[in-house]
C-alpha positions as a Markdown table, in Angstrom:
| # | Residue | x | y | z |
|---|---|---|---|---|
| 1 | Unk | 109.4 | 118.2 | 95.3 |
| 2 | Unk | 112.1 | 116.8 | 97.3 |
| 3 | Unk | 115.7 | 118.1 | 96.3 |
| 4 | Unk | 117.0 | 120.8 | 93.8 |
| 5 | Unk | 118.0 | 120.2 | 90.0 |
| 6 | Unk | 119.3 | 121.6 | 87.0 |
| 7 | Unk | 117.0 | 120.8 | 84.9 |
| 8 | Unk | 112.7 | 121.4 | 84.5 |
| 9 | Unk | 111.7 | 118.3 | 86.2 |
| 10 | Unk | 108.2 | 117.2 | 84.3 |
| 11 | Unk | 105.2 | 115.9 | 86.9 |
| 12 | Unk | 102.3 | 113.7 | 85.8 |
| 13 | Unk | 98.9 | 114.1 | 88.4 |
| 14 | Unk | 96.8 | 111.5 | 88.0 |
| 15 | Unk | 93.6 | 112.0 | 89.8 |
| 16 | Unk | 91.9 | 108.8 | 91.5 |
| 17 | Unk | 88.9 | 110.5 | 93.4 |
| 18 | Unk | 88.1 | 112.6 | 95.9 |
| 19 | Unk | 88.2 | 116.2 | 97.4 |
| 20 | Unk | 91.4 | 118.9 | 97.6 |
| 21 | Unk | 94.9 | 118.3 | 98.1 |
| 22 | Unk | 98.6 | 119.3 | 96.6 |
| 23 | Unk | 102.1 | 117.5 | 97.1 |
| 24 | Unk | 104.0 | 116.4 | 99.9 |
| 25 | Unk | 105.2 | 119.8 | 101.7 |
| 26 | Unk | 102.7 | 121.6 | 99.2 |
| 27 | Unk | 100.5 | 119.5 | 100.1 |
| 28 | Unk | 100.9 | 120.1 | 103.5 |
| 29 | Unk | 101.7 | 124.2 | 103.0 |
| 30 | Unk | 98.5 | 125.6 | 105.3 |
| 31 | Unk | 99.0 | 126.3 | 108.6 |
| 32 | Unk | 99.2 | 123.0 | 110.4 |
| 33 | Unk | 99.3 | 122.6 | 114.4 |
| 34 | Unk | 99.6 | 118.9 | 114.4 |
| 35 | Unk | 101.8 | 116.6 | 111.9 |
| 36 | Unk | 101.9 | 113.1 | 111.6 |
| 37 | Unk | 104.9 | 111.5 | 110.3 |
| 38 | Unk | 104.4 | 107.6 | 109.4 |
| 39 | Unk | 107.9 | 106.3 | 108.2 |
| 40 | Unk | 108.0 | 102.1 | 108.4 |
| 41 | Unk | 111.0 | 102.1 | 106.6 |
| 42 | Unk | 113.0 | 98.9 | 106.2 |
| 43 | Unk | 116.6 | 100.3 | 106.2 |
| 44 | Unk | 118.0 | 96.6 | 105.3 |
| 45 | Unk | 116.6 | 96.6 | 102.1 |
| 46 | Unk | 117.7 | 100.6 | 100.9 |
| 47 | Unk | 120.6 | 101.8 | 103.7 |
| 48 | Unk | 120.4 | 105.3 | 101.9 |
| 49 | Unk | 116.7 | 105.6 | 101.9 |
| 50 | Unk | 116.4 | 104.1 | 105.5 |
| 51 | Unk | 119.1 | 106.0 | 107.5 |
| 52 | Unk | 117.7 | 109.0 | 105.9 |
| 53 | Unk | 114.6 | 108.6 | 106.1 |
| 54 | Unk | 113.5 | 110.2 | 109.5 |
| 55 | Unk | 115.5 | 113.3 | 109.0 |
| 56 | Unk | 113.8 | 113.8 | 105.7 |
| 57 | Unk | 110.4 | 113.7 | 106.8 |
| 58 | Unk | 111.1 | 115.6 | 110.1 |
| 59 | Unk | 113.2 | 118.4 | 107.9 |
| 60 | Unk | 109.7 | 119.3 | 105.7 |
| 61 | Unk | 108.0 | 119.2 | 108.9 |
| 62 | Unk | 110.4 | 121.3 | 110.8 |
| 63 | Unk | 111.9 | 123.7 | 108.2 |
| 64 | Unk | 108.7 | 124.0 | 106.4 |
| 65 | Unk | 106.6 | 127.3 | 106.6 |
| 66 | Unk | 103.5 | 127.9 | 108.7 |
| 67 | Unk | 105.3 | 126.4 | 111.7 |
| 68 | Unk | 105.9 | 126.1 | 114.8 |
| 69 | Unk | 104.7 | 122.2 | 114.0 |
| 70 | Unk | 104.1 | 119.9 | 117.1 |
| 71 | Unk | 105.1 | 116.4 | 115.0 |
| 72 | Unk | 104.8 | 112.5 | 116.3 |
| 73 | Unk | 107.1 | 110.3 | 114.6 |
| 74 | Unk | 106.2 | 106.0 | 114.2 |
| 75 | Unk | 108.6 | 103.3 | 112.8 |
| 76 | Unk | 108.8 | 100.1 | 113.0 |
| 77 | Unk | 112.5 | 99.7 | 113.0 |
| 78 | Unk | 114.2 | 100.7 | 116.7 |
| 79 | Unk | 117.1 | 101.4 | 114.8 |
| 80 | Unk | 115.2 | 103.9 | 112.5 |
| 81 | Unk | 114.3 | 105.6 | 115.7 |
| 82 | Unk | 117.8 | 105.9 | 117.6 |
| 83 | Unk | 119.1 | 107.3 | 114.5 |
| 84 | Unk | 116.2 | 110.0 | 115.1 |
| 85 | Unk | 117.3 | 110.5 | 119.1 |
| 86 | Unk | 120.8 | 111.2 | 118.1 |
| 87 | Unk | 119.9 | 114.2 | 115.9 |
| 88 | Unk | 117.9 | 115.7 | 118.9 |
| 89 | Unk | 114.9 | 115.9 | 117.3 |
| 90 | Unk | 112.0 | 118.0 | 118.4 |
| 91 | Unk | 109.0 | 115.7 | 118.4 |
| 92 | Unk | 107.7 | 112.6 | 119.9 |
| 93 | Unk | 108.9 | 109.3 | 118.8 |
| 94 | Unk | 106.7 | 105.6 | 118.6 |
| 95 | Unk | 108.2 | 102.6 | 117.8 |
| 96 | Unk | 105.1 | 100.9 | 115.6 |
| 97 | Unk | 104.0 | 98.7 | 112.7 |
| 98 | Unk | 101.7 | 100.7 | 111.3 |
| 99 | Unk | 100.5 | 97.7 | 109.3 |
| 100 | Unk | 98.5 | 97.1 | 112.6 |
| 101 | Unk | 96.9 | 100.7 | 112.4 |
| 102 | Unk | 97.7 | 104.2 | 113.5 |
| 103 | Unk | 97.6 | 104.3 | 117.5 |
| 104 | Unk | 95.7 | 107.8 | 117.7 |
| 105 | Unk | 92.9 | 109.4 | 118.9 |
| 106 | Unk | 89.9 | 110.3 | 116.3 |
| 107 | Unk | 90.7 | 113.9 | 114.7 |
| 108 | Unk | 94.2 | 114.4 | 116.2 |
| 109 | Unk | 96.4 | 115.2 | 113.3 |
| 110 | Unk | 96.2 | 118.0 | 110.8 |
| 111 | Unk | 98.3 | 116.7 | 108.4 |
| 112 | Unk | 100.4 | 113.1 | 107.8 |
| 113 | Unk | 103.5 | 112.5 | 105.8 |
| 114 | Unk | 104.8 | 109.3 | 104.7 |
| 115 | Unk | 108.5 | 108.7 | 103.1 |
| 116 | Unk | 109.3 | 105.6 | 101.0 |
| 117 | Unk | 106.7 | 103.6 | 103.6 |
| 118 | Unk | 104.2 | 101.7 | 102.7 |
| 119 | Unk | 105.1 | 99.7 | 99.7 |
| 120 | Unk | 106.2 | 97.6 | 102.7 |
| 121 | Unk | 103.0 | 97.1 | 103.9 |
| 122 | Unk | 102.7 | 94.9 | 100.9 |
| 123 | Unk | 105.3 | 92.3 | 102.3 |
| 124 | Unk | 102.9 | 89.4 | 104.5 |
| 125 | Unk | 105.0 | 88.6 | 107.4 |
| 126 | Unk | 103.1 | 85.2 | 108.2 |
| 127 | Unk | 99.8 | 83.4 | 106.9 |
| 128 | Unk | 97.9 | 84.7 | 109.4 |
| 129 | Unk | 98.3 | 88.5 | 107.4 |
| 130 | Unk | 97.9 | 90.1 | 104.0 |
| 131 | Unk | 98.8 | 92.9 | 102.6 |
| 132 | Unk | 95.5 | 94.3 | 101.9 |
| 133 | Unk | 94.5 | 93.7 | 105.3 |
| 134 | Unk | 97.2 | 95.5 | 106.1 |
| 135 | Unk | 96.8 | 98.4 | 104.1 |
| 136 | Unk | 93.1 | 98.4 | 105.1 |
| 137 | Unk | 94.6 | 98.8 | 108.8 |
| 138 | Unk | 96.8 | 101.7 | 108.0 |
| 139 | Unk | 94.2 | 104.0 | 105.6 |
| 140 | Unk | 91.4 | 103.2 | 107.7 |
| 141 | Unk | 93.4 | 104.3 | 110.9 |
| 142 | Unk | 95.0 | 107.2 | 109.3 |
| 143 | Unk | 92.0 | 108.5 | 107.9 |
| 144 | Unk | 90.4 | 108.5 | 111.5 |
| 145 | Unk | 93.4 | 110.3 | 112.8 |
| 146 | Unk | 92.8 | 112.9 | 110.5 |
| 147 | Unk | 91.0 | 115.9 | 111.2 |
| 148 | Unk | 88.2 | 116.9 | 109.1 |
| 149 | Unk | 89.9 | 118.6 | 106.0 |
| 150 | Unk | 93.4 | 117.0 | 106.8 |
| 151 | Unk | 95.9 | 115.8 | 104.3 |
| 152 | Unk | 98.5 | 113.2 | 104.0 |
| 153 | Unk | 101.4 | 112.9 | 101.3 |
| 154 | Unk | 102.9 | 109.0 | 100.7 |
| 155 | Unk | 106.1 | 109.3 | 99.0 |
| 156 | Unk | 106.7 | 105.3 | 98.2 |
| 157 | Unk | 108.2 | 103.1 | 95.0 |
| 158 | Unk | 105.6 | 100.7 | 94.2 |
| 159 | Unk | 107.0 | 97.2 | 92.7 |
| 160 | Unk | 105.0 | 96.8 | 89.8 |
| 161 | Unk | 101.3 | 98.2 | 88.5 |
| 162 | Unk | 99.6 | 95.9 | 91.0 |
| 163 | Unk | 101.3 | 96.6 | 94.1 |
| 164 | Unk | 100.8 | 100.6 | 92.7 |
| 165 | Unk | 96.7 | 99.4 | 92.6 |
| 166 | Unk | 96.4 | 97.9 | 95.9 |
| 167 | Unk | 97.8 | 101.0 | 97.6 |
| 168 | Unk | 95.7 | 103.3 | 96.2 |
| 169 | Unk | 92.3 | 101.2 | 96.2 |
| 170 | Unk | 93.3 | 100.3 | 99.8 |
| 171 | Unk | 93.0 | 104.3 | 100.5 |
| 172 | Unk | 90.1 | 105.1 | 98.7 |
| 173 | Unk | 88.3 | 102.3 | 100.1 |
| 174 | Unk | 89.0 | 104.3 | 103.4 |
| 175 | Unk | 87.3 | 107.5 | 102.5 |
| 176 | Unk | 90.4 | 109.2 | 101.2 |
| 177 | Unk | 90.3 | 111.5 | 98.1 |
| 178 | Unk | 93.2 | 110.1 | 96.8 |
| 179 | Unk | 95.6 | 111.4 | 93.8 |
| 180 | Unk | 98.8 | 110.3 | 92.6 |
| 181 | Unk | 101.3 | 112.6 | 91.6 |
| 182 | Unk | 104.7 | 111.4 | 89.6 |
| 183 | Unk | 107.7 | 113.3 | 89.7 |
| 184 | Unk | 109.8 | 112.7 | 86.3 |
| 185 | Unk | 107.8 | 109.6 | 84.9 |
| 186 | Unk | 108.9 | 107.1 | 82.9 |
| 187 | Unk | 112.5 | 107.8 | 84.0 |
| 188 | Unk | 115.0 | 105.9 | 86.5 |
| 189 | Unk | 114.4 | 108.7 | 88.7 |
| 190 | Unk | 110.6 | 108.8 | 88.8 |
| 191 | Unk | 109.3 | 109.4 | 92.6 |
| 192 | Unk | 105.6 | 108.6 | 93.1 |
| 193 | Unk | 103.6 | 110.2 | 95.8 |
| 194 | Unk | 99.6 | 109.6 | 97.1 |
| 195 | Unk | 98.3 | 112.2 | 97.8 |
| 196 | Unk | 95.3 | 112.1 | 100.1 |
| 197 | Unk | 92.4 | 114.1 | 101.3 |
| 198 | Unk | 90.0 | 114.3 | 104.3 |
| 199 | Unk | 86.7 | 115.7 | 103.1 |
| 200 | Unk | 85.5 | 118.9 | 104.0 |
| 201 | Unk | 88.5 | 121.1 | 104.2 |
| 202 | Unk | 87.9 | 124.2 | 102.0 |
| 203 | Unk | 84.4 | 125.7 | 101.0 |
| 204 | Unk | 83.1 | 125.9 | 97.2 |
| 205 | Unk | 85.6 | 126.7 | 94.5 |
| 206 | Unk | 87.8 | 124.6 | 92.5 |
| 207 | Unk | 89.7 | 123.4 | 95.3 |
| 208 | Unk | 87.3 | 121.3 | 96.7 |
| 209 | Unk | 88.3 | 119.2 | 93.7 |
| 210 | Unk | 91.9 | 117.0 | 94.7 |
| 211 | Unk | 93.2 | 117.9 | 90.9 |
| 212 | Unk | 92.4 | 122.0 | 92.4 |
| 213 | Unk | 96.1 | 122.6 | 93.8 |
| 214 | Unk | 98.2 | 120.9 | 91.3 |
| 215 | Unk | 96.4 | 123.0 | 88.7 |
| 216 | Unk | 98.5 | 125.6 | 88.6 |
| 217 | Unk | 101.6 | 123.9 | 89.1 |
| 218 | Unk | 104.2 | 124.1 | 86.3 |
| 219 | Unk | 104.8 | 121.2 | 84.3 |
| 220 | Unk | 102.1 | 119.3 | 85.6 |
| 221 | Unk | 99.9 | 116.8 | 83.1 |
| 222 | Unk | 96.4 | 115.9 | 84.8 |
| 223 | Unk | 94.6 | 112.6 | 84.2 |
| 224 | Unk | 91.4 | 112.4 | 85.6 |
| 225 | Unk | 90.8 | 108.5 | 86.1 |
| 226 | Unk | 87.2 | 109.3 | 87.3 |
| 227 | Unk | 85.8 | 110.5 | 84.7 |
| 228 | Unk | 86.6 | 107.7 | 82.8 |
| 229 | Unk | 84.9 | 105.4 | 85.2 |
| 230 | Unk | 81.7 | 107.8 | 85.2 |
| 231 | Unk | 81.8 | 107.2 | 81.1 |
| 232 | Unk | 82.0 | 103.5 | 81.5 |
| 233 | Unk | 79.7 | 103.1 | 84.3 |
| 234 | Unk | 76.4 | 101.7 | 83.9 |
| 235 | Unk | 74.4 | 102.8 | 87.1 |
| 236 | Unk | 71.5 | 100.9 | 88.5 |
| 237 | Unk | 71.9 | 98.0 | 91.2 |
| 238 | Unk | 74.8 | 95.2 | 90.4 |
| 239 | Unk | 73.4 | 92.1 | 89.9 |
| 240 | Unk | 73.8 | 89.0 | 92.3 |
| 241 | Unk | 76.4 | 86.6 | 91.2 |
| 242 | Unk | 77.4 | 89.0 | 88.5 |
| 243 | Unk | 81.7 | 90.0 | 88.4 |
| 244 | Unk | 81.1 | 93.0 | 90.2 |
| 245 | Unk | 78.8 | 91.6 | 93.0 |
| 246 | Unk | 81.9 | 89.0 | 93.6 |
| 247 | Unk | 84.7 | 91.8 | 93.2 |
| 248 | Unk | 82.6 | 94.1 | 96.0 |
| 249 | Unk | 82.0 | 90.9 | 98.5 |
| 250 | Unk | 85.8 | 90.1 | 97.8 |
| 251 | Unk | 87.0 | 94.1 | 98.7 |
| 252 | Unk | 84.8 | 94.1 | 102.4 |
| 253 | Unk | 86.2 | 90.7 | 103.0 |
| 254 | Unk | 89.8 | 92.6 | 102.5 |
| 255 | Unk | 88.5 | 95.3 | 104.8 |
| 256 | Unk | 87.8 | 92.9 | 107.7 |
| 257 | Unk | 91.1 | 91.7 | 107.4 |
| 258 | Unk | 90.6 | 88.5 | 105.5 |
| 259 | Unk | 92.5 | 86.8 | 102.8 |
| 260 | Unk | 91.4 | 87.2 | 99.5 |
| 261 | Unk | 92.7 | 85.4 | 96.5 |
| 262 | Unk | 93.4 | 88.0 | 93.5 |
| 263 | Unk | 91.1 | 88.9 | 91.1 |
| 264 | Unk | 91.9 | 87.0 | 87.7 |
| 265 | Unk | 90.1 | 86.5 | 84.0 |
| 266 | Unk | 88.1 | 83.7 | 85.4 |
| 267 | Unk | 86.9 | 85.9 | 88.5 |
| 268 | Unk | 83.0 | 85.9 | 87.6 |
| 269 | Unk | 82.8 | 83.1 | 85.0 |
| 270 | Unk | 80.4 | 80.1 | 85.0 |
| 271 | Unk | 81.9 | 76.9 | 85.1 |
| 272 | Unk | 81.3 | 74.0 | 82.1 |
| 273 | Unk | 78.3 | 71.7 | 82.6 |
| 274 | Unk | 80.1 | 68.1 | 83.6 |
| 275 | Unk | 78.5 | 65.5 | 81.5 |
């Protein structure tokens, strides 16, 4: 986890589906050649967070283990990236709104890491955007960067439940094994991070699982959200006009980029008869 402290810090991983993973640089400990590092900070809204957000990610890239690492940097704030230049920084530098997808080749990246990022992808700059079309553009374009087996780690601070939701849906609509891993919850100082997986990394074992890694990790509690699902689930072909027929026609029309009003209690229900 990021920083030191005095005290046992307690972790909750909450799995959301999907194959193996860890957390950010754990996540990211094998051997990497290529490393991704997708920062959209806004540094008007959180000065700390933003002016320190490049040398953060770049110093788990850099100083981690397994190196040397050859590392791209994106933002979206030219700022964010002159801050970068002035520290000398070893990799390549992109200004870019990754809201409008990741800019790479298929199968470039090895790895991806993501620092207090895209809960901004949430924000809808005009009509003519959302943000799950946003999100949509980011996981599906990050997951095609991706090598086979590839990982990303998405440290970010979620608004609410909802906004928490849509990021993580967004990604596992993409393909992603996806986990979330929280870093002293239910405190002031609870960090979230996604944790995401590119199938087909390791072969047989308990690893192939995304809970696998975090396993053995002290401290760590894990909820398995998919098996709960799996309980619940019904099988067999969803019915036409039925609440999940609409919700599943409502999440490829978020894919394509369209805007979707929310779900609500009334998503699904049959109107009154007029007299």
């Amino acid at each position: 986890m990021s920083g030191t402290t005095t005290r046992r810090r307690r972790k909750r991983w909450s799995s959301l589906g999907g194959e193996g993973s860890s957390n950010k640089g754990d996540a990211l400990s094998e051997d990497k050649d290529d490393i991704e590092n997708d920062d959209d900070e806004d540094i008007d809204d959180d000065s700390d967070s933003g002016s320190d957000s490049d040398g953060d990610s770049n110093s788990v890239v850099e100083e981690g283990g397994g190196g040397p690492h050859v590392w791209v940097g994106m933002d979206v704030s030219p700022s964010m990236l002159d801050v970068a230049l002035q520290r000398d920084v070893e990799g390549d530098l992109l200004l870019a709104d990754m809201g409008q997808g990741v800019p790479f080749r298929a199968g470039t990246f090895d790895a991806a890491i993501s620092i207090s990022a895209i809960q901004w992808l949430c924000n809808a700059e005009s009509s003519d955007t959302s943000p799950q079309g946003r999100l949509t553009r980011f996981f599906n374009g990050l997951y095609a960067a991706l090598r086979r087996g590839g990982r990303a780690v998405c440290q970010f601070y979620p608004k609410n439940d909802t906004q928490r939701s849509m990021i993580t849906q967004a990604a596992v609509r993409a393909g992603f094994g996806a986990g979330i891993l929280e870093d002293d919850p239910g405190t002031k100082n609870m960090k979230v991070y996604l944790v995401l997986t590119v199938g087909g990394g390791s072969s047989g074992g308990s690893s192939n699982d995304i809970t696998g890694v975090v396993s053995g990790m002290d401290g760590v509690d894990i909820l398995d959200d998919r098996r709960n699902r799996q309980k619940s689930g019904k099988g067999g072909p969803i019915k036409k006009g039925s609440r999940a027929w609409i919700v599943k026609k409502k999440e490829q029309m978020e894919r394509k980029g369209k805007i979707v009003k929310p779900d609500s209690k009334y998503t699904g229900r049959k109107r009154r008869v007029a007299f």
